[in-house]
PAZAPA-4460 file (N, C-alpha, C; in steps of 0.05 Angstrom, whole numbers, plus 32768, in hexadecimal, padded with zeros to 4 digits):
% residues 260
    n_x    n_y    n_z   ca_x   ca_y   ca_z    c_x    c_y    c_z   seq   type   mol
   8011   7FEA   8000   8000   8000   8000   8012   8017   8000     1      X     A
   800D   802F   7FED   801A   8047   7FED   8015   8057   8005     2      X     A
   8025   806B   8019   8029   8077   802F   8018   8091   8023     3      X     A
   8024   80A4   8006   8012   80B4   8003   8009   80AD   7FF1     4      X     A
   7FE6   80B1   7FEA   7FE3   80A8   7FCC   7FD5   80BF   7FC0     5      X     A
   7FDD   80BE   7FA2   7FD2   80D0   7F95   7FC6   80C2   7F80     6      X     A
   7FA9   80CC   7F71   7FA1   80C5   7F5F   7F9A   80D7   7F45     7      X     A
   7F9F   80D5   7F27   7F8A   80E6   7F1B   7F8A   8109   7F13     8      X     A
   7FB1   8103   7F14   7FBA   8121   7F0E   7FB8   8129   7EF4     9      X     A
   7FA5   813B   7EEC   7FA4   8153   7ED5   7FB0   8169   7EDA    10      X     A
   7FB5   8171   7EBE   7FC0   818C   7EC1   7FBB   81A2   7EA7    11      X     A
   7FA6   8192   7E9C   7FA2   81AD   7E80   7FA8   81C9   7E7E    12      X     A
   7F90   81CA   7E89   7F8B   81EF   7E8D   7F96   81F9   7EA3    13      X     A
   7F9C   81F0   7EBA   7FA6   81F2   7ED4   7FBA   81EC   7EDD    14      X     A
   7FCE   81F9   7EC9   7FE9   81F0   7ED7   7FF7   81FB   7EE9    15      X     A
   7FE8   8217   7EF2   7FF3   821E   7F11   7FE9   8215   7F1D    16      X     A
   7FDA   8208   7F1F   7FCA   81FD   7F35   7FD9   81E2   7F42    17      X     A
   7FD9   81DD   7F5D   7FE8   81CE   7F63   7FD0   81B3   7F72    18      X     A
   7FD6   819B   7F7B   7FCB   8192   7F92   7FD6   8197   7FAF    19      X     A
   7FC9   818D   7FBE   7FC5   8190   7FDE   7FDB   817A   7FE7    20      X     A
   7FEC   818B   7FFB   7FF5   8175   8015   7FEE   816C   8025    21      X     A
   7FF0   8155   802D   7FE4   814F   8046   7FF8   8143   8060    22      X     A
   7FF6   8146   8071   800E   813F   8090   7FF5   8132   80A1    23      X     A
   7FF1   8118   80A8   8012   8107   80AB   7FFD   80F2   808B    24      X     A
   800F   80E6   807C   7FFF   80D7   806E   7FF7   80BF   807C    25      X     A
   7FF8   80C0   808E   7FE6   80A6   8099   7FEE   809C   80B7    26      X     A
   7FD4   8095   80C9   7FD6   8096   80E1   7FD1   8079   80E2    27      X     A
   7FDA   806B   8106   7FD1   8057   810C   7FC4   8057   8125    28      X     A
   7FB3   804C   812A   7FAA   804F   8146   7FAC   8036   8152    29      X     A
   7FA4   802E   8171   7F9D   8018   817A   7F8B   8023   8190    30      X     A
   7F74   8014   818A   7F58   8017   8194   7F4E   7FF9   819F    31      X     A
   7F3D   7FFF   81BB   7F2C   7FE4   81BF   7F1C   7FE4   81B6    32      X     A
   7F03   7FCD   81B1   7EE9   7FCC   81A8   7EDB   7FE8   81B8    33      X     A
   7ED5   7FF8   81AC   7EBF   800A   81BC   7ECB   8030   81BF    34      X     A
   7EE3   8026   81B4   7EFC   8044   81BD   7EF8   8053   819C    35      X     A
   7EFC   806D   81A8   7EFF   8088   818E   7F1A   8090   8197    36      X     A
   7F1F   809A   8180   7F38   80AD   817B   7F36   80C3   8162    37      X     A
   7F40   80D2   8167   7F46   80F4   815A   7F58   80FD   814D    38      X     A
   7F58   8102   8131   7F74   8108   812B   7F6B   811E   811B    39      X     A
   7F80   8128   810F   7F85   8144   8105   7F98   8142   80EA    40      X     A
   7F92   8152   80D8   7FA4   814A   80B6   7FA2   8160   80B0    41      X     A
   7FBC   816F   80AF   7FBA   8188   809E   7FBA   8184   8087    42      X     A
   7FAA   8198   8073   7FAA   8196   8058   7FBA   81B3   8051    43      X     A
   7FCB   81B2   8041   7FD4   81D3   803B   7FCF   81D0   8018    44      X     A
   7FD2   81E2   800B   7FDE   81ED   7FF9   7FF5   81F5   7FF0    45      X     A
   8003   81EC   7FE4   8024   81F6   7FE4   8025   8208   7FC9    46      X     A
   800F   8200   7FB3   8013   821E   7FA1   8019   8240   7FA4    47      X     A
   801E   824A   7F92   801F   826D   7F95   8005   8272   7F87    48      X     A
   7FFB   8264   7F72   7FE1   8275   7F69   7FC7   8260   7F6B    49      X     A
   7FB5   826F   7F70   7F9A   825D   7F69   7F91   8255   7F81    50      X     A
   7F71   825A   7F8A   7F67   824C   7F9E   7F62   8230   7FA0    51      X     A
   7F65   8220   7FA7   7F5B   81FE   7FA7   7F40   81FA   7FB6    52      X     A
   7F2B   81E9   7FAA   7F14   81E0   7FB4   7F15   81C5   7FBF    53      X     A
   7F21   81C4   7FDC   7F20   81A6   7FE8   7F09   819E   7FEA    54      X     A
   7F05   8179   7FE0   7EF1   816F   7FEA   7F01   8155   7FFE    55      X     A
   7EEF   814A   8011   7EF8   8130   8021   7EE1   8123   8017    56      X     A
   7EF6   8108   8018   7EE3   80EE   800D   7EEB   80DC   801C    57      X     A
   7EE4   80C7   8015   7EF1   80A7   8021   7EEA   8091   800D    58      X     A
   7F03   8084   8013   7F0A   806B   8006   7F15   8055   8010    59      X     A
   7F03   803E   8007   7F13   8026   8010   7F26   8027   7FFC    60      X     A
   7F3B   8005   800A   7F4E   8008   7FF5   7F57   7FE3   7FFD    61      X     A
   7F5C   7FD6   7FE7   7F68   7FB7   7FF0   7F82   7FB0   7FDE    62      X     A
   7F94   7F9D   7FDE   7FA5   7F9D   7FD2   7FA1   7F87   7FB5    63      X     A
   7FA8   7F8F   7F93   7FA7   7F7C   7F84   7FBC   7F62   7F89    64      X     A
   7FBB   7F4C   7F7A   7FD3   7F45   7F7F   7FEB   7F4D   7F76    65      X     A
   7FEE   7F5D   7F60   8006   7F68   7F56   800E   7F7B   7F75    66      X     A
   8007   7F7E   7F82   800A   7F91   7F9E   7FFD   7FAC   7F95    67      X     A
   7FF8   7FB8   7F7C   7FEC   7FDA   7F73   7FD1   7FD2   7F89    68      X     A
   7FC2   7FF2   7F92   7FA9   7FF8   7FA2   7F9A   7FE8   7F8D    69      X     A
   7F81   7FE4   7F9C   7F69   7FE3   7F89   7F4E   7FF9   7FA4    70      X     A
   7F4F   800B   7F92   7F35   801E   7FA2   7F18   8017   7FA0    71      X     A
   7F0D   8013   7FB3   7EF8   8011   7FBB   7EDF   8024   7FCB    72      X     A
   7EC0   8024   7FC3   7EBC   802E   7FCD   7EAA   8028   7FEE    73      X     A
   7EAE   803D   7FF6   7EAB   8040   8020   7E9F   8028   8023    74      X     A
   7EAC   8018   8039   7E99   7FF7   8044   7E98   7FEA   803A    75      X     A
   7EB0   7FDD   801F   7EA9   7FD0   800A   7EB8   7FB9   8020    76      X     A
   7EC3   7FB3   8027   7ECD   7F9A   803A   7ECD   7F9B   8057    77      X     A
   7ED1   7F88   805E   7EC3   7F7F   807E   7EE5   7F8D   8091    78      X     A
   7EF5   7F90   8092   7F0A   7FA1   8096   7F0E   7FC1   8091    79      X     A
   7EFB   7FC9   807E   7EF6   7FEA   807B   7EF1   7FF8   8095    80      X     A
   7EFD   8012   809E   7EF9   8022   80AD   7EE9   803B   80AB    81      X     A
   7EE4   8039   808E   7ED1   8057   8088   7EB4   8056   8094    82      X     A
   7EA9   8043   809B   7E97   8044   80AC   7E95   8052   80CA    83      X     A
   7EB3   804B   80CC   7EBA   8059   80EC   7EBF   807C   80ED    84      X     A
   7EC6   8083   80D6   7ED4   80A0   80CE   7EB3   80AC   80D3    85      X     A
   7EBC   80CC   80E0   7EAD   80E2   80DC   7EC8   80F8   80DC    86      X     A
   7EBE   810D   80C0   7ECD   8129   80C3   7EC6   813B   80C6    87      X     A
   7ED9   815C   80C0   7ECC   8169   80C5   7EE8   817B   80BC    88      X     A
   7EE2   818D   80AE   7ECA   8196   8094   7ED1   8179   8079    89      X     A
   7EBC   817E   806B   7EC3   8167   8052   7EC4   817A   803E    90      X     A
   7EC8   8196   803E   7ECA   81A1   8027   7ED5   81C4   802A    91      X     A
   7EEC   81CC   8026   7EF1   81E8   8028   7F07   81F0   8013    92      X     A
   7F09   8211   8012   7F1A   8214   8003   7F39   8222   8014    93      X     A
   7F43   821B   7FFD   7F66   821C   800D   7F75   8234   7FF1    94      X     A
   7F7D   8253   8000   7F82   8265   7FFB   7FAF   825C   7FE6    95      X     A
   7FB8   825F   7FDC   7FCC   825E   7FD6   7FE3   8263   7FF0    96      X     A
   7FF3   824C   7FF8   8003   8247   800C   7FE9   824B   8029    97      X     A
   7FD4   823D   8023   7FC4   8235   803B   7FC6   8226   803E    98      X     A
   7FB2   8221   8061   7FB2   8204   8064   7F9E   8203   8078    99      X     A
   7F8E   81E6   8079   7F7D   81E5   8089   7F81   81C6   8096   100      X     A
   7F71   81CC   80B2   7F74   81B4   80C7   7F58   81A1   80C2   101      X     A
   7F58   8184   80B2   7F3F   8175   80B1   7F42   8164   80CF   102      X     A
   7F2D   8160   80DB   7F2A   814A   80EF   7F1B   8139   80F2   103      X     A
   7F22   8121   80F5   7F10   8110   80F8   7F18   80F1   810E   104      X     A
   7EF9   80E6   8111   7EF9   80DD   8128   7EF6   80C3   811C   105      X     A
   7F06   80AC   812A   7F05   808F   8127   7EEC   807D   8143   106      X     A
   7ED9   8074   8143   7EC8   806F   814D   7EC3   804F   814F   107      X     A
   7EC9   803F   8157   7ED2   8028   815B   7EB7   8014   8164   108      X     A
   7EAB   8003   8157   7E8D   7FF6   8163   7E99   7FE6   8174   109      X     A
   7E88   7FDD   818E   7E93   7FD1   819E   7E93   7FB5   8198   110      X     A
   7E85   7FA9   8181   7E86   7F8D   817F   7E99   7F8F   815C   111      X     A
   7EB1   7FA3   8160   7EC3   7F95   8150   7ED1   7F7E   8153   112      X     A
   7EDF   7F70   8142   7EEE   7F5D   8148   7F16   7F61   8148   113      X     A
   7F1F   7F59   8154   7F33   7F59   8157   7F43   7F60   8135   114      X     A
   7F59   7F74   8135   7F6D   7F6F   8119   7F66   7F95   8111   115      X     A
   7F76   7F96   80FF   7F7D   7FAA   80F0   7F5F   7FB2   80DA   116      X     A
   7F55   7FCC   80E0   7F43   7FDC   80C9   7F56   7FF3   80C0   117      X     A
   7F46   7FFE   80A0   7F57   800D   8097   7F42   8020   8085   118      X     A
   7F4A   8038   807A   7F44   8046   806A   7F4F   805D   805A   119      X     A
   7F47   8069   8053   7F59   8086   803D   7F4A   809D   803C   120      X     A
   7F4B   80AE   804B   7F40   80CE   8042   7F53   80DF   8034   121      X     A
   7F40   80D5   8018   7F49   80E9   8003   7F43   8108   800C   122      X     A
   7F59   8113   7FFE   7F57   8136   7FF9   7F55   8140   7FDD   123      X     A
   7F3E   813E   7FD7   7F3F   8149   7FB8   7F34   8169   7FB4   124      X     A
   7F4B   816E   7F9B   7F53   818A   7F9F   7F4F   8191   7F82   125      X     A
   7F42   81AC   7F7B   7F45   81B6   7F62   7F48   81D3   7F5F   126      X     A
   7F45   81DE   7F4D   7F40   81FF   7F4A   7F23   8204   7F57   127      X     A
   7F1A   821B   7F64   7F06   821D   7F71   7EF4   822D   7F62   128      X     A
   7EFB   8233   7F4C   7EE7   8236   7F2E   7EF2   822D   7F1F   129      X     A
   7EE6   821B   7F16   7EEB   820C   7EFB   7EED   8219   7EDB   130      X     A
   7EF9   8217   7ED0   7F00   8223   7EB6   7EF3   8218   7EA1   131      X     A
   7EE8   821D   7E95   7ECD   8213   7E7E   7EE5   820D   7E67   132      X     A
   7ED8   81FD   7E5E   7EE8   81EA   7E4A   7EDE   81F4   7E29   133      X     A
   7ED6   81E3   7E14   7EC7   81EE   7DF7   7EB7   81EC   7DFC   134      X     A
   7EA0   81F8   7DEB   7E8F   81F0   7DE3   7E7F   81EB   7E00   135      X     A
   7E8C   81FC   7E15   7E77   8207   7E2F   7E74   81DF   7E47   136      X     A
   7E8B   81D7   7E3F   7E94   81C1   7E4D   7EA6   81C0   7E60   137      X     A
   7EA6   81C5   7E81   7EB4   81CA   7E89   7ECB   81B9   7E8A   138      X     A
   7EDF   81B4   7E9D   7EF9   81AF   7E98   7F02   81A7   7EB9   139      X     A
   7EFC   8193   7EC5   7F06   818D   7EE2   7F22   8187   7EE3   140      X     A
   7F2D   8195   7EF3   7F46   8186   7EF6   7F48   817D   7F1A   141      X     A
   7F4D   8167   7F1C   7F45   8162   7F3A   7F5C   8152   7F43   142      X     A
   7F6E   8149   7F5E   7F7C   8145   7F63   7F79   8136   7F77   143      X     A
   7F80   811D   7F82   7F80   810C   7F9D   7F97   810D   7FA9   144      X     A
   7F8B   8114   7FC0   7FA7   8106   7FCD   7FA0   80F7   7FEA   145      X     A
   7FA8   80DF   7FF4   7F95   80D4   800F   7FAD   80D5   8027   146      X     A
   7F98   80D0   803B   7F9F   80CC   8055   7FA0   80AD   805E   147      X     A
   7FA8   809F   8064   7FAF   8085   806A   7FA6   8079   808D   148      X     A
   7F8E   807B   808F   7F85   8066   80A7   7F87   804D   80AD   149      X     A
   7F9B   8047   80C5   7F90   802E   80CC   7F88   8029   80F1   150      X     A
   7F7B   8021   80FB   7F6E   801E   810A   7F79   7FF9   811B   151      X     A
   7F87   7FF6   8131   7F8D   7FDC   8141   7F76   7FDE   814F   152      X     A
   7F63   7FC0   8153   7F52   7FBC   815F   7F58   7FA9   8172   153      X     A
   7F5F   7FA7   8190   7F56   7F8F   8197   7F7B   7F7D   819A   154      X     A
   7F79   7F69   8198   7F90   7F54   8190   7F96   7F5D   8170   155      X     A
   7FAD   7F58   816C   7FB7   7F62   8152   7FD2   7F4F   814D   156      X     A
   7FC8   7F36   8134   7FE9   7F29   8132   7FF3   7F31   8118   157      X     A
   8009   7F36   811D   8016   7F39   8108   8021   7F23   80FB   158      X     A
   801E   7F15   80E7   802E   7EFD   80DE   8028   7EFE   80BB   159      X     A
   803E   7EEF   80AA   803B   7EEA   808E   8053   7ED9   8089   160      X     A
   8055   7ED3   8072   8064   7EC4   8063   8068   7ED1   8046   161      X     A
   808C   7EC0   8040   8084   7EC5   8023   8080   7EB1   8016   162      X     A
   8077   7EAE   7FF9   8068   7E97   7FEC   8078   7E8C   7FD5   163      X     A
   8092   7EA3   7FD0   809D   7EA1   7FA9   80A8   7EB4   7FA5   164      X     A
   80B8   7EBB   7F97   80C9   7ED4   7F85   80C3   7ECB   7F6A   165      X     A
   80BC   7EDF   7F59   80BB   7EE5   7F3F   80CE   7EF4   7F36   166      X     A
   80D2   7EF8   7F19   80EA   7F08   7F0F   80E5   7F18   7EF9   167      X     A
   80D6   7F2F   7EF6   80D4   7F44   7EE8   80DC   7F4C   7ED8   168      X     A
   80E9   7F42   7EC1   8101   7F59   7EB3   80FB   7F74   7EA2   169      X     A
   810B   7F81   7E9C   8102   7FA0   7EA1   80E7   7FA7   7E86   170      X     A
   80D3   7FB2   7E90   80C0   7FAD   7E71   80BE   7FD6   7E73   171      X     A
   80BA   7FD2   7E59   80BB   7FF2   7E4B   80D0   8005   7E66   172      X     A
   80CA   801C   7E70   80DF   802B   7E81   80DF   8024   7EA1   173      X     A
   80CA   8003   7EA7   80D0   8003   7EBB   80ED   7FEC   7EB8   174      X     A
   80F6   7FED   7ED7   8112   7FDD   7ED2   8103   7FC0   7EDB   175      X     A
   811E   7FB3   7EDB   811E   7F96   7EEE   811E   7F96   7F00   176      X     A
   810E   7F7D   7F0E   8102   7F7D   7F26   8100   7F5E   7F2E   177      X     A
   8103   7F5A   7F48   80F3   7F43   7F57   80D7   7F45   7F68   178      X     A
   80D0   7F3A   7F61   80AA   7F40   7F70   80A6   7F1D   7F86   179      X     A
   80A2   7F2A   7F9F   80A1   7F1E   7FB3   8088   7F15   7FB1   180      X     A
   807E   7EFD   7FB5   806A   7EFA   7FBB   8060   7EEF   7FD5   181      X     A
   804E   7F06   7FE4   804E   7F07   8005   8028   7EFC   800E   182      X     A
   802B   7EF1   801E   8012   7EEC   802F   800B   7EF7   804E   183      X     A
   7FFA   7F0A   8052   7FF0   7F16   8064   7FE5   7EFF   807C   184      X     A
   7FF1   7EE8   808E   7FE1   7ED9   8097   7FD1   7EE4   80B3   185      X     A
   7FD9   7EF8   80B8   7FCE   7F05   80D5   7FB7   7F0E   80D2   186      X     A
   7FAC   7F23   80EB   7F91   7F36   80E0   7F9F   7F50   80E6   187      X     A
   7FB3   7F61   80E2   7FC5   7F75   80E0   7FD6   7F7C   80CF   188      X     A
   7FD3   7F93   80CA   7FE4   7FA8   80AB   7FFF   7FA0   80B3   189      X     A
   800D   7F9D   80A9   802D   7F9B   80A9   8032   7FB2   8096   190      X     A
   804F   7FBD   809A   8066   7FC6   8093   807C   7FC4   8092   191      X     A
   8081   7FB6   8074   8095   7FA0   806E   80AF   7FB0   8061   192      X     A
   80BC   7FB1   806D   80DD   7FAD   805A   80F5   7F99   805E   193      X     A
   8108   7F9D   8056   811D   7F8A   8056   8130   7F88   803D   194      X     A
   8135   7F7C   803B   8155   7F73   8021   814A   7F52   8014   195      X     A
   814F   7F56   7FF8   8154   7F3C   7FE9   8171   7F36   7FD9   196      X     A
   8181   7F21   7FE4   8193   7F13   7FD0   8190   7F07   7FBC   197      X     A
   81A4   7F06   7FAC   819F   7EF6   7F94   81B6   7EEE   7F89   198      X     A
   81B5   7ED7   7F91   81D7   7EC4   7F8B   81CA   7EB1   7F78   199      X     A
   81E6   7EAB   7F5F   81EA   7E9B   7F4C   81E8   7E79   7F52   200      X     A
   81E7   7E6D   7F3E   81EE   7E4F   7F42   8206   7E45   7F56   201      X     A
   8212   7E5A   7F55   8234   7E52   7F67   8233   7E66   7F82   202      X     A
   821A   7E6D   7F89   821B   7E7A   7FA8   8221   7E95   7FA3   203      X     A
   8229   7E98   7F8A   8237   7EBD   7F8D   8220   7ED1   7F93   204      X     A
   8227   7EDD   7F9D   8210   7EF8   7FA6   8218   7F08   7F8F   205      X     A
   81F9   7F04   7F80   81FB   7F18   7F63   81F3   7F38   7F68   206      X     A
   81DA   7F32   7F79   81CD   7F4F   7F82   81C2   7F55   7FA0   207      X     A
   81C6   7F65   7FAB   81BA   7F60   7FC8   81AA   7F80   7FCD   208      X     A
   818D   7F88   7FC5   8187   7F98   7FC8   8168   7F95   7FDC   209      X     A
   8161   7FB9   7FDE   8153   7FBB   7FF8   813C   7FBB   7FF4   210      X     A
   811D   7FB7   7FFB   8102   7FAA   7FEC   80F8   7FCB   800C   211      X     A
   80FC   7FD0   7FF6   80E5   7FF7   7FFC   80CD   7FEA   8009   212      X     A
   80C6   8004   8023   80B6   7FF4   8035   8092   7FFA   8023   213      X     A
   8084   7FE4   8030   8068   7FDF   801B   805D   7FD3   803A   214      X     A
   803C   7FDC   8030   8027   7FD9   803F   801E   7FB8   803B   215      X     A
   8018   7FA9   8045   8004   7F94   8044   7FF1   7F91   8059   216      X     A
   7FDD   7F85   804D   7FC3   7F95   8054   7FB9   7F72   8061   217      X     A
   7FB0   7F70   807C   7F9A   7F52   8083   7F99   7F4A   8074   218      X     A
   7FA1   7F28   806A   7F8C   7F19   805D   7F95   7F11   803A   219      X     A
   7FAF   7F2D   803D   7FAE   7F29   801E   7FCE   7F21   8012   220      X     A
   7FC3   7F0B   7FFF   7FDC   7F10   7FEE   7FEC   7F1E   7FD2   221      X     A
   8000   7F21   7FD5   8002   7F36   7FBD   8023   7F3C   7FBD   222      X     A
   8027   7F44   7FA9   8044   7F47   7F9F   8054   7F62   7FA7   223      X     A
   8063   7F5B   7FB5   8086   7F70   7FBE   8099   7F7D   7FA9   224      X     A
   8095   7F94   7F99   80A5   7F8C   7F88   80BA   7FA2   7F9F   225      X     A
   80D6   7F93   7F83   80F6   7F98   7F96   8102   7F98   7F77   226      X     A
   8109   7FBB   7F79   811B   7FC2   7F59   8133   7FBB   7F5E   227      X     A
   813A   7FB1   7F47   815B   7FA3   7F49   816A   7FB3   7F38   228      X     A
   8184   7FB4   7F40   8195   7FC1   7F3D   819B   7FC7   7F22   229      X     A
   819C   7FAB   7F11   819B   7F9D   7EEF   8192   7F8C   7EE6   230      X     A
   8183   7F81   7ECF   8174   7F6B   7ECF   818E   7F57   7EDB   231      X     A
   8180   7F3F   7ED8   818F   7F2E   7ED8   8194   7F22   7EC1   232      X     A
   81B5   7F12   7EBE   81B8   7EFD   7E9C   81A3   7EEA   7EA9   233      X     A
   819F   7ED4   7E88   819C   7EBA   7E91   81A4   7EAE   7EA0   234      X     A
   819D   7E93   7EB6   81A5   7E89   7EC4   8194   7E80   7ED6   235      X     A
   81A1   7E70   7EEB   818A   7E6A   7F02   819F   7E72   7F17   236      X     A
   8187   7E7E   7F2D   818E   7E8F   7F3E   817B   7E80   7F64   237      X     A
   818C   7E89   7F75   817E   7E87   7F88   8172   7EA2   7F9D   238      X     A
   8159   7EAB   7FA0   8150   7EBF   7FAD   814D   7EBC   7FCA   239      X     A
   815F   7ECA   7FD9   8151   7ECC   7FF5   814A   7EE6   7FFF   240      X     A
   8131   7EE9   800C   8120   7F00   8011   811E   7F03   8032   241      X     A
   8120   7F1A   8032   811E   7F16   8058   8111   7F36   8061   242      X     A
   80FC   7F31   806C   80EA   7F47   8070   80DF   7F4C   8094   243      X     A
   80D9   7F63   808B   80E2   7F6D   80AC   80CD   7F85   80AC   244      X     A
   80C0   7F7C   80C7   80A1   7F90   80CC   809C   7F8D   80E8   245      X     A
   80B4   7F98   80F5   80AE   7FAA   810D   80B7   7F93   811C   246      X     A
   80B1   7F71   8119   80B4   7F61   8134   80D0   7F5B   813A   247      X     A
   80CE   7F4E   8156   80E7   7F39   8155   80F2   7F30   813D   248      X     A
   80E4   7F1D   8135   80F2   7F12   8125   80EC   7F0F   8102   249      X     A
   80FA   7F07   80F4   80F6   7F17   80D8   80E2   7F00   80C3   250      X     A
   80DD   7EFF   80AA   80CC   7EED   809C   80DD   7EED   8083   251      X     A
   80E3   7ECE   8086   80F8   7ED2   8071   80F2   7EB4   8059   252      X     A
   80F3   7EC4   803F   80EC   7EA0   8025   8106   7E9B   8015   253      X     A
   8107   7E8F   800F   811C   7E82   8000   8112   7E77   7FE6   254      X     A
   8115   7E80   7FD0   810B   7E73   7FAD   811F   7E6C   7F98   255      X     A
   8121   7E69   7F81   812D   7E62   7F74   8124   7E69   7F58   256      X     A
   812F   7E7B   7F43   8126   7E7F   7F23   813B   7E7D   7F1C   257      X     A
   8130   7E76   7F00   8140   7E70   7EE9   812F   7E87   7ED3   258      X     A
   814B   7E9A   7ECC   8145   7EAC   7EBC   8151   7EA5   7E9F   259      X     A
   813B   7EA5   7E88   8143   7E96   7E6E   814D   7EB1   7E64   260      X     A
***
């Protein structure tokens, strides 16, 4: 899962126009069945010209297996938190180098169940008059950017596995890559990083690079990717992966490809 996400940047007619920041991109809480909590997200403006028309929204969000978001809308799964969210304001305008304080309250039912809920309050931002387009068609240009909720309920385990390494090689301007393939076995978000090796038929350490930290979400499986330094030649290779999310002790797979 991305830390800040943005969706859906135009820029036709409005190219001074900027989108909205937001601090902190994303909170965690730990709550019992029955507990609220309060937080606070500044939204600014970092442009010099142009007023912005914030709106707040919400969004679920779950992981594909390639690991990219898949957005959803509010309550679409039994782990969503937007049910729990109330704000306040859901809609104002933000002056050039402004900024405004949104708040909102996490509200917890008392017959939740134990594990990790989550959600996204978007900040979507545009020009606060719209610019008419031809032929008397206006012209939106609108901007996301979210806030990252997650909510500990209760008992919370953290645990996963990995399942496989795949091997990517570089397609159009993205590069080469190994893609982890990870399983969420707990009912809690992890935040995974760590290092993967990659030694030859004869033990040599060909590559040893660092797997950028990524969200996994309860429940789900889905792919790590980890850019490598250079493709790799042909050959068969051995992968070891070793990933690290906060505990004692680390989660580590061992695979094997053969790159034609």
């Amino acid at each position: 899962m991305r830390t800040l996400l943005a969706l859906g940047l135009l820029l036709s007619l409005a190219q001074a126009q900027t989108g909205v920041g937001v601090s902190p991109p994303r909170s965690l809480f730990s709550l019992a069945p029955g507990g609220s909590a309060t937080q606070t997200v500044l939204v600014d403006h970092p442009g010099r010209q142009g007023t912005l028309r914030v709106s707040v929204l919400l969004s679920d969000v779950l992981l594909k297996p390639d690991g990219s978001p898949l957005y959803l809308e509010p309550g679409s799964h039994p782990r969503s938190l937007t049910r729990w969210l109330s704000l306040s304001p859901l809609e104002f305008l933000l002056p050039p180098q402004g900024s405004q304080e949104v708040r909102y309250t996490v509200q917890v039912p008392p017959e939740a169940k134990d594990g990790t809920y989550w959600g996204i309050v978007f900040f979507e931002s545009g020009p606060a008059q719209e610019r008419p387009g031809g032929q008397g068609v206006g012209i939106r240009v609108r901007t996301r950017v979210g806030h990252v909720v997650y909510v500990d309920v209760g008992q919370v385990n953290r645990s996963g596995r990995i399942q496989g390494v795949r091997y990517q090689p570089p397609v159009g301007r993205g590069g080469p890559e190994l893609r982890v393939v990870f399983q969420n076995t707990g009912n809690g978000v992890l935040r995974l990083s760590g290092k993967v090796e990659v030694r030859d038929a004869s033990g040599k350490l060909v590559q040893q690079v660092a797997v950028p930290e990524t969200a996994s979400l309860p429940g789900a499986t889905h792919e790590l990717p980890v850019p490598l330094k250079e493709p790799l030649p042909p050959g068969r290779y051995v992968v070891l992966a070793v990933l690290d999310y906060g505990a004692a002790s680390l989660i580590a797979g061992e695979a094997r490809l053969e790159v034609r």
